[in-house]
N, C-alpha and C positions, 0 to 999 in steps of 0.2 A: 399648913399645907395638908392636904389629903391626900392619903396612900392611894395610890392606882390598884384597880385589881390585878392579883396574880393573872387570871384570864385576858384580861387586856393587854397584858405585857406580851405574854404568851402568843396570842396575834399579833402582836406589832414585830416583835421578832419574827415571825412566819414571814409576815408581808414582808419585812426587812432582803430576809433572805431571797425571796420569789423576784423583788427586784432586781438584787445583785443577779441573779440567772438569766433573770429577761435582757438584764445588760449584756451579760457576758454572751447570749444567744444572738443577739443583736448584731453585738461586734463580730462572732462567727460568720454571721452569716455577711456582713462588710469584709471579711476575709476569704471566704467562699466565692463573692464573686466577683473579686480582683484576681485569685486563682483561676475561674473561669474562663475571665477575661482571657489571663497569662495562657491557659490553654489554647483557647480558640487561636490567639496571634501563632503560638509555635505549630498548631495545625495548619493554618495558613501559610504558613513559610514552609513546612513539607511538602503540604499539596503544591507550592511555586516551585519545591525543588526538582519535587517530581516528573513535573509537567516541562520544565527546563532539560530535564535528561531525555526525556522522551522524544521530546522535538529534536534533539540534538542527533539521538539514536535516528530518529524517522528520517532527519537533513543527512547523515552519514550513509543509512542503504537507499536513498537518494540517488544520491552523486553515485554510488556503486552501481546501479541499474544503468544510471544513465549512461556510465563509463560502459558497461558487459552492454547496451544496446548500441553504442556506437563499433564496439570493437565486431559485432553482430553484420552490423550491418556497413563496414567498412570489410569483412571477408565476405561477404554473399557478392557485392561491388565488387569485388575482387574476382571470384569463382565466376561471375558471368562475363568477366572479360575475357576470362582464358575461357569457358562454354565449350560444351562438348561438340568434338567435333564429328561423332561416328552417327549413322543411322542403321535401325535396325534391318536386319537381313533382308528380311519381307519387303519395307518400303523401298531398301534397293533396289530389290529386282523387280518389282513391280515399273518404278520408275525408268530400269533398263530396258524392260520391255517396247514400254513406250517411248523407248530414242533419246531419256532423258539421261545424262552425265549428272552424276551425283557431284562432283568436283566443282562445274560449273553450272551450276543452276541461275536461271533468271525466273522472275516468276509467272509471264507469260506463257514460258516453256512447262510450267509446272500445271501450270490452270490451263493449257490444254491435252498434257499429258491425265490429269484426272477427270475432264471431261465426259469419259465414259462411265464413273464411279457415281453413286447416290452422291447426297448430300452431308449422311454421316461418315463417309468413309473418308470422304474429303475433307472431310475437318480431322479427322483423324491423321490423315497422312498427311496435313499441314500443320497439327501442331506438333507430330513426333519430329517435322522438319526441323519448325521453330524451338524445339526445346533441344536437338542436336546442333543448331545456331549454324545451320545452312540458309533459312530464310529469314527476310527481317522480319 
C-alpha cells in the first residue's frame, strides 16, 4: 500500500472539519427558524391580547357615554317640563302696554299686540316668550 501524503491528509482533515461546521451551521439555522417561528406566534397572541383589551376598554367608555347621554338628556326632558316661567321686565311691559296679560296669553293676542314692532323685534319678543314657556 502507499503512504498518502502528509499534505493530503492535512486537507482531508480541513475539509473534514469545514463540514462538520456547515453541518452544525445548518442545523443553527433549522433552530433559528423554529425560534422565529415561536416568536412571531407569541407576537401574535400579544397583538390579539392587545387588541381584546382595548375593544373591551373602548366597549366599557361605550356604555358609560351612553349611560352620562341618557342621564343628559333625561334631566334636560326634565328641566323643560318644569321651564321657566318668568319674562323679562322689558317684554312685560311692553306687552302691558298693549292690553296684553302675561298670565294669560293666547297667541292671536300676542301677534297683535306686536304688530306695531319690526320684524326682528318680533321674533325676539316671541322667543324670550317661548323660552319663559309662556308660548308654544
Amino acid at each position: 500500500m502507499r503512504e498518502v501524503p502528509v499534505e493530503l491528509v492535512d486537507a482531508m482533515e480541513r475539509l473534514i472539519e469545514a463540514v462538520e461546521r456547515l453541518e452544525a451551521t445548518v442545523q443553527d439555522a433549522g433552530s433559528a427558524k423554529n425560534v422565529s417561528a415561536s416568536a412571531e406566534e407569541i407576537a401574535e397572541k400579544i397583538v390579539a391580547t392587545v387588541e381584546t383589551q382595548r375593544e373591551t376598554e373602548l366597549e366599557r367608555k361605550l356604555a358609560e357615554a351612553e349611560a352620562k347621554i341618557a342621564e343628559l338628556t333625561a334631566a334636560a326632558s326634565a328641566s323643560q317640563a318644569s321651564g321657566r316661567k318668568t319674562v323679562p321686565a322689558g317684554v312685560a311691559s311692553m306687552l302691558a302696554k298693549q292690553g296684553v296679560a302675561v298670565e294669560s296669553m293666547e297667541a292671536g293676542a300676542v301677534d297683535s299686540a306686536l304688530a306695531s314692532l319690526s320684524i326682528e323685534q318680533r321674533i325676539a319678543v316671541k322667543s324670550e316668550l317661548m323660552r319663559a314657556g309662556l308660548l308654544g
